[in-house]
C-alpha positions as CSV (number, residue, x, y, z in Angstrom):
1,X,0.0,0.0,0.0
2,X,3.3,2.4,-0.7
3,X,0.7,4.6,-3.2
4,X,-2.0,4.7,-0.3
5,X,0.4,6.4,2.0
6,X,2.2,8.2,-0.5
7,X,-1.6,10.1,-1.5
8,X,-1.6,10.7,2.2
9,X,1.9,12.5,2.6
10,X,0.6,14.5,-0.9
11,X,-2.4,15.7,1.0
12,X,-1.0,16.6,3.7
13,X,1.8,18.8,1.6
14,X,-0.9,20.7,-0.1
15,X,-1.4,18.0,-3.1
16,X,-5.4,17.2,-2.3
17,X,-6.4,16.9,-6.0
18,X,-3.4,14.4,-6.6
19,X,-3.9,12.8,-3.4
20,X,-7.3,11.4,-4.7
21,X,-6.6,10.8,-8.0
22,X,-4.4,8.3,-6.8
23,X,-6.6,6.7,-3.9
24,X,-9.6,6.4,-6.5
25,X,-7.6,4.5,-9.2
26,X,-6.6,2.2,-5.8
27,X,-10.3,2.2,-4.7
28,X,-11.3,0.7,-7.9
29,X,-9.0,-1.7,-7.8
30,X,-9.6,-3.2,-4.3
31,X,-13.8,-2.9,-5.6
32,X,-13.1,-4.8,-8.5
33,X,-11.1,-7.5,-6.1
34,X,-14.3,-7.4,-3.7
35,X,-11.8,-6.4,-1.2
36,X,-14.2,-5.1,1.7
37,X,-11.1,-4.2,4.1
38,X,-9.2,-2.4,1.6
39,X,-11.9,0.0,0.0
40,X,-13.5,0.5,3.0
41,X,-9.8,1.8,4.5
42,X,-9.6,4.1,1.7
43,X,-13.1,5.5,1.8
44,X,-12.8,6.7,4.7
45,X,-8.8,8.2,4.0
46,X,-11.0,9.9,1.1
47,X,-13.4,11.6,3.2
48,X,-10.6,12.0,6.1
49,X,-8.3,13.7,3.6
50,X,-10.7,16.5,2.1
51,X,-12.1,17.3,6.0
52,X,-8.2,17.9,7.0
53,X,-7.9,20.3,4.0
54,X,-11.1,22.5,4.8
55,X,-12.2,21.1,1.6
56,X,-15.9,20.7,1.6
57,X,-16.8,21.1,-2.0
58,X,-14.4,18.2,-2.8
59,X,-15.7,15.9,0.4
60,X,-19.2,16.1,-0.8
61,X,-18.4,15.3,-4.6
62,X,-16.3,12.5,-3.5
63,X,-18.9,11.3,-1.0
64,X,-21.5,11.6,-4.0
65,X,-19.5,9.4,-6.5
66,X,-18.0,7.3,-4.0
67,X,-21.8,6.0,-3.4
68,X,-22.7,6.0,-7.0
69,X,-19.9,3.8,-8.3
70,X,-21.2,0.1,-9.8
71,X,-20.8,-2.8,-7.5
72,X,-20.1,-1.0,-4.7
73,X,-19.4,-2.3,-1.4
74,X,-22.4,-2.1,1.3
75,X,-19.9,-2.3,4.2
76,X,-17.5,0.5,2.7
77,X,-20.0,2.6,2.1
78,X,-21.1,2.5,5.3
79,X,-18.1,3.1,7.2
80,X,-17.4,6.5,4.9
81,X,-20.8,7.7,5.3
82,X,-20.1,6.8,9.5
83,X,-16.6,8.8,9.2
84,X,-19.0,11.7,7.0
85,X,-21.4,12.1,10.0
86,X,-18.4,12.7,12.4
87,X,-17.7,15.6,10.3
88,X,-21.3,17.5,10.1
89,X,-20.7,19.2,14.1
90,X,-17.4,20.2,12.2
91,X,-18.0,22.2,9.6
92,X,-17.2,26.1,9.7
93,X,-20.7,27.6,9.0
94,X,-24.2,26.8,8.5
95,X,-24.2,27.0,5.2
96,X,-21.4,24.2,4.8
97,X,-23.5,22.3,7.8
98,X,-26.5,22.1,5.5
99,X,-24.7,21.1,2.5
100,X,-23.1,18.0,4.1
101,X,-26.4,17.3,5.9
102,X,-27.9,16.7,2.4
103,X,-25.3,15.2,0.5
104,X,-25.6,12.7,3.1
105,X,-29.0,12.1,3.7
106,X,-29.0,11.8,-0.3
107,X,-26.5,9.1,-0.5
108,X,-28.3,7.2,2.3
109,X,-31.7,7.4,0.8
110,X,-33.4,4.1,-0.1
111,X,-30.2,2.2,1.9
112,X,-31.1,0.0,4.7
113,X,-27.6,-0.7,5.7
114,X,-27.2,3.0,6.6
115,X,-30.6,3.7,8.0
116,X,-30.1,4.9,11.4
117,X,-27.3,7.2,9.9
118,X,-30.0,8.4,7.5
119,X,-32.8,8.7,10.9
120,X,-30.2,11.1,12.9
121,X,-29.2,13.2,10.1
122,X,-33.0,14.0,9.9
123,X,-33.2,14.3,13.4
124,X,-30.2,17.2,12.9
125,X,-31.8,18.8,9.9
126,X,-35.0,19.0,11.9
127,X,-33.4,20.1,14.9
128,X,-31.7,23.2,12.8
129,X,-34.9,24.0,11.2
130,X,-36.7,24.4,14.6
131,X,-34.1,26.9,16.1
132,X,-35.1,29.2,13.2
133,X,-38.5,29.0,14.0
134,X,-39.9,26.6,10.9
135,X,-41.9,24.5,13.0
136,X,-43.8,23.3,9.9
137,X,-40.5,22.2,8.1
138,X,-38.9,20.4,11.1
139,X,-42.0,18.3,11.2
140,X,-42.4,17.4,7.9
141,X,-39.3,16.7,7.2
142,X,-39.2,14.7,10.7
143,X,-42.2,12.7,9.5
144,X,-40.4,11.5,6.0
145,X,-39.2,8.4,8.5
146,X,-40.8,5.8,9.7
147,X,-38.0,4.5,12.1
148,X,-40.9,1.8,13.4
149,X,-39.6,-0.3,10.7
150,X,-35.9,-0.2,11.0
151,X,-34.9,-3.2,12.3
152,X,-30.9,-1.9,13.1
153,X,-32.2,0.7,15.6
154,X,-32.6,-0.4,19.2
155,X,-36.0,0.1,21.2
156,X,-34.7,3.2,22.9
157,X,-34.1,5.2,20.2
158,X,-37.0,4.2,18.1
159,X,-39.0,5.5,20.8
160,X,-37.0,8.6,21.6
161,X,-37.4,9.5,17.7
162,X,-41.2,8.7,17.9
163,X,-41.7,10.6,20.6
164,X,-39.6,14.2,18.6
165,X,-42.1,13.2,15.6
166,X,-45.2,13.4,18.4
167,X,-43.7,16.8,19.9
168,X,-42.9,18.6,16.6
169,X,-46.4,18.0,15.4
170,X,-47.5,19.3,18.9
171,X,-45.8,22.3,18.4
172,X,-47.3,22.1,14.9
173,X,-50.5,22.4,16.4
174,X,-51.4,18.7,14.2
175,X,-53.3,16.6,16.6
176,X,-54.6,14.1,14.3
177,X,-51.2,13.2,13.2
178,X,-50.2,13.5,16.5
179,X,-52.8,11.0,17.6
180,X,-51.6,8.3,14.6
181,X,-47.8,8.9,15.7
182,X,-48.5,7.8,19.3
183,X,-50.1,4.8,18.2
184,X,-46.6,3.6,17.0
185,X,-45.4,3.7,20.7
186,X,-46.4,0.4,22.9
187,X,-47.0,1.2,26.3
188,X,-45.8,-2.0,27.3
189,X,-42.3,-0.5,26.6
190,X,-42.6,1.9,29.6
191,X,-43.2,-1.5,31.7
192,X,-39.2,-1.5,31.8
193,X,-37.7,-0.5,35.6
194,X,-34.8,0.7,33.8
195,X,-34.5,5.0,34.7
196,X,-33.7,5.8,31.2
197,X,-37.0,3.8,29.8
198,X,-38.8,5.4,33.1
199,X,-37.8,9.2,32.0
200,X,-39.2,8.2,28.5
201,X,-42.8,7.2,29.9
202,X,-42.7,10.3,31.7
203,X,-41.9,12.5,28.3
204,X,-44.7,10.6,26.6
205,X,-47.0,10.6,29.3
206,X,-46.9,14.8,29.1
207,X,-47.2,14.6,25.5
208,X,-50.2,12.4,25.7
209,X,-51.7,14.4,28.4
210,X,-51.2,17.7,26.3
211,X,-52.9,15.8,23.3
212,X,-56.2,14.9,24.9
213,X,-56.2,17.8,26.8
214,X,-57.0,19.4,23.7
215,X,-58.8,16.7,22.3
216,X,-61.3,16.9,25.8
217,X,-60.5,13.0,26.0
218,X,-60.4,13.7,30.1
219,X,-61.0,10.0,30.7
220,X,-57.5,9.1,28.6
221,X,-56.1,12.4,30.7
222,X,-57.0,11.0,34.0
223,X,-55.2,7.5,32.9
224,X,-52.0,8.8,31.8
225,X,-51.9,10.8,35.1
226,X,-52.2,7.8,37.1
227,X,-49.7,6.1,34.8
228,X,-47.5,9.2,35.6
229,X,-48.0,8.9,39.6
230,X,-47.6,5.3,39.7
231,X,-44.0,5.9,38.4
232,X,-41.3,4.9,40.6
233,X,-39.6,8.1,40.1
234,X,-42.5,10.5,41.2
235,X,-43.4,7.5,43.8
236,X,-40.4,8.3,45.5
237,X,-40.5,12.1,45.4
238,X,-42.8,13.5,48.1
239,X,-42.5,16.9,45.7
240,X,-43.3,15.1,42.8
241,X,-46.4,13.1,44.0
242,X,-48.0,16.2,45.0
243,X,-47.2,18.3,42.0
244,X,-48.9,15.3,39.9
245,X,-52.2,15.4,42.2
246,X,-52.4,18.7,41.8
């Protein structure tokens, strides 16, 4: 692998362009030999190169044809897009933010391999869009995923997702989608002693609460509130009882 490290030293003495001329003719190679460990090596010294070099243009065109090239490897691709998303809290500006965010989420789209990548760059691009006050936006574009069906995310973080689709539409001010969202979430989940499943009942116990509050469903209100006091948590907080009752 002299030429691998060789593109490396050229990078780092101001030779970018050269630098990846050279790793592409070796990625193509090591594709055509099926050779997972090898391409996937110099994916990532692809992507790693252009983000030591403040080069953003040239990490999301290489990031773009990287992923387009025939017979690509599923496991390279994944571990460049995984070295990508270490870059997006990186970059020097929004603007530059933005563009990563949606060369990635393009290069992930339609690929189950890298679908929990794909769910928390969403998460991100909603997030940003909320900050400037485009409630509308963060929720739609939050709602473009239904992370019920990925079977490579855990529990936790289905539900922690589920729950950001439920509060966005909240803040929305759409109920009814509200109303189908929660349906995604078993309560039988919250059944977990664990304090980290326990903190989640409580979140989605105030979102239900503030949905059927408005929906005048003060039957399902009164149930989530004794769901909410019966928590251990609140059990064991004089305080906390007492601010539920009330």
């Amino acid at each position: 692998m002299r030429k691998f490290h060789n593109a490396k030293k050229m990078a780092k003495e101001g030779a970018l362009l050269e630098a990846l001329d050279i790793l592409l003719s070796l990625e193509k190679q090591t594709r055509s030999a099926a050779d997972m460990h090898s391409t996937a090596k110099i994916l990532v010294a692809i992507v790693k190169l252009c983000f030591q070099q403040n080069n953003w243009t040239a990490l999301n065109e290489h990031i773009l044809l990287m992923s387009k090239r025939k017979s690509q490897l599923k496991q390279a691709i994944t571990k460049m897009i995984q070295e990508a998303c270490s870059y997006v809290e990186e970059t020097p500006n929004m603007e530059v933010k933005l563009k990563l965010i949606d060369t990635l989420i393009t290069v992930t789209a339609g690929k189950i391999y890298v679908e929990i990548e794909r769910a928390r760059l969403t998460h991100k691009l909603a997030t940003i869009k909320e900050k400037e006050g485009k409630i509308s936006e963060a929720a739609n574009i939050l709602q473009e995923l239904q992370v019920e069906t990925f079977g490579s995310m855990d529990k936790k973080e289905k539900v922690e997702f589920i729950m950001e689709q439920m509060r966005l539409c909240l803040a929305h001010r759409d109920y009814i989608r509200t109303s189908i969202i929660s349906k995604k979430i078993s309560t039988k989940y919250f059944e977990d002693s664990n304090d980290e499943v326990q903190k989640l009942k409580l979140r989605y116990y105030k979102l239900m609460i503030e949905l059927d509050l408005h929906e005048g469903a003060y039957l399902s209100v009164a149930k989530y509130y004794k769901a909410v006091y019966d928590t251990p948590s609140i059990q064991e907080d004089e305080a906390k009882r007492n601010e539920v009752k009330s």
